[in-house]
C-alpha angles and dihedrals in degrees: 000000000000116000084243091055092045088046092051090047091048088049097050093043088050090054093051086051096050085069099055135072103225117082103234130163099008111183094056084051090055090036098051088039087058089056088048097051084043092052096045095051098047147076147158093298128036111268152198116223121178120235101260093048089051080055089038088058097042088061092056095069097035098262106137106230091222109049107024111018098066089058089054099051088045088056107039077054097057091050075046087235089129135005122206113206124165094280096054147273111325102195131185125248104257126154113228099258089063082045092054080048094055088042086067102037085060097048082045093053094046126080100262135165131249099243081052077062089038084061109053087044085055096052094046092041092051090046095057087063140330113282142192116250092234086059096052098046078058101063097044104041094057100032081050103044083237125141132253098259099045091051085064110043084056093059087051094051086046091052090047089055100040108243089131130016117240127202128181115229100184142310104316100023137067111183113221114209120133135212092278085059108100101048106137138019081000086157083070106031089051086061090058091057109025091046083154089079123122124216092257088050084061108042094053088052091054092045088062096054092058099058094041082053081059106030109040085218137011128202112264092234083055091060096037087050089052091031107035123228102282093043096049088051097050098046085048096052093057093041110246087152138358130257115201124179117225113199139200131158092277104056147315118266133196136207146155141263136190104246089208097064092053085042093049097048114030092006118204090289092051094046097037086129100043098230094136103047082059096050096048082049090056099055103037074064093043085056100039117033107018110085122231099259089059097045109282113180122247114156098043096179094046085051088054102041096051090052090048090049087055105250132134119245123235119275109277131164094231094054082077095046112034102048105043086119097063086040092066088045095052086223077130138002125229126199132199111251100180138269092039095314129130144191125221129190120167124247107196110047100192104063083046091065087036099061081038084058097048106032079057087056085077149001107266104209135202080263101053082082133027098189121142113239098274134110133286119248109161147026130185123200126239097251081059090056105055105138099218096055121003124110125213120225123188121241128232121241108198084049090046093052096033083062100043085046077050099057101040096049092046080098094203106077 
């Protein structure tokens, strides 16, 4: 496994602990929290942040900015990746594939145990192509030195806490896959697995790709009315296509993505911190929901194109209402231009060309998303959305808009 790949893996399995209580496998949880602090720091040129806007942008990830965030940037200076001094963080510009190859250089560095390696084998092993537990048990119990019956009990853990999907197949057999499985040709890969199919299941599958191939991205009560209810959960579980959420004040909205076009163009590696699925999902928003007067979109390419050029767009309402996602994720930087007005530039070039990559693999249409003309607040990804396992948790909003006020009035970006 590539540095990029481990670093992608360390990243994803940090994400799934931050949501338990038990503090298990630890160094790849300071090591993918490491990623997440670098990724969030940096961006295509090397950069100055003030303090409250470094907390600002921990708390953005979940990464609380007094008990875990001086140990980070203790450690992300001492691999001189970044240097505090009294007037900031001053960060280097890294892309975040060089990010995901500092993240495991960190976790290699740093004292781990062999079932945190098991772990990160098992998830790349179960994304190359579905396979049985027993399988599985197999591989790393032999590659580990680990017996039989702890080898199990990992993949189970790993299952619990969603590092890997489980499903069981009958009796004697649970099939392991996870949600980076059906990349490419998953038409093809799902009927190896979901044999039990019936010509109208797969036609209607297939229905639906077409129009995602169209589309970009197509409305989830679009897919449940051609799919029904039971086929649409079982083909979501396994990942034949992604679900996000997109929220405002008025209400949370789902709707549904082709995984290969995110595959084809940022891959999982590419993509390990989400940054472009959200900001595929803001300006979808920003073209189909947003009026004219506010800063609808209308040349999407020439947008794009002027972010990724470096420039900074015109001053709009909607550029201080419809991107605060990607602010906290210092994927741009937006800046007040008076009356209501505000300025946005792009900070990481490279998940700007890759949205513009995927939103011209289709024709994203008035009905790809229903959402009411108010700004967006949240986004969860789609490994948050799974529909057999995953929980929803309501977001904040005075913690939402007290760290975007943070970033913005941390004057240095």
């Amino acid at each position: 496994m590539d540095d990029k790949t481990k670093g992608a893996w360390l990243v994803h399995h940090t994400a799934k602990l931050q949501k338990i209580r038990e503090p298990l496998f630890e160094n790849i949880s300071f090591a993918g929290k490491c990623g997440m602090i670098l990724s969030q720091l940096s961006s295509d040129q090397q950069s100055v942040l003030s303090e409250a806007k470094v907390k600002a942008l921990s708390k953005a990830v979940n990464i609380h900015p007094k008990t875990e965030l001086p140990s980070i940037l203790a450690e992300l200076e001492d691999k001189k990746l970044i240097q505090q001094s009294s007037s900031g963080v001053e960060c280097l510009g890294l892309t975040s594939s060089t990010a995901l190859i500092h993240t495991a250089q960190i976790y290699e560095a740093n004292e781990k145990k062999s079932e945190e390696d098991a772990v990160l084998v098992l998830a790349e092993e179960a994304s190359i192509l579905p396979q049985f537990e027993n399988n599985l048990i197999k591989v790393i119990s032999d590659r580990f030195k680990m017996p039989t019956n702890e080898a199990k009990g990992l993949i189970s853990t790993a299952s619990d806490i969603e590092f890997v999907d489980m499903q069981k197949i009958d009796d004697t057999h649970n099939l392991v896959f996870n949600g980076n499985l059906f990349r490419f040709d998953n038409i093809y890969k799902v009927k190896t697995v979901l044999n039990s199919l019936t010509l109208t299941d797969r036609t209607n599958m297939s229905e639906i790709e077409n129009q995602l191939a169209l589309k970009g991205c197509l409305a989830k009560s679009i897919a449940i009315n051609i799919l029904g209810e039971q086929l649409f959960q079982k083909l979501h579980s396994i990942g034949v296509f992604d679900v996000s959420a997109v929220s405002n004040d008025k209400e949370e909205v789902e709707y549904i993505t082709r995984p290969g076009a995110f595959k084809k163009y940022s891959n999982f590696t590419g993509d390990a911190f989400d940054l472009v699925k959200a900001f595929v999902s803001s300006l979808t928003y920003g073209m189909t929901r947003s009026y004219f007067g506010r800063g609808k979109i209308r040349y999407l390419n020439a947008l794009l194109q002027a972010l990724i050029d470096g420039r900074e767009l015109k001053p709009s309402t909607a550029a201080g209402q419809d991107y605060k996602i990607l602010e906290a994720r210092n994927v741009i930087a937006v800046s007040d231009a008076g009356r209501g007005m505000f300025r946005m530039r792009l900070l990481k070039k490279e998940v700007g060309e890759m949205a513009l990559n995927i939103l011209q693999q289709g024709d994203i249409s008035e009905q790809s998303l229903e959402l009411p003309g108010a700004s967006i607040t949240k986004y969860n990804r789609p490994e948050d959305t799974r529909v057999s396992t995953r929980k929803s948790v309501g977001t904040n909003d005075k913690l939402a808009k007290d760290i975007l006020n943070n970033i913005r009035m941390g004057k240095l970006s």
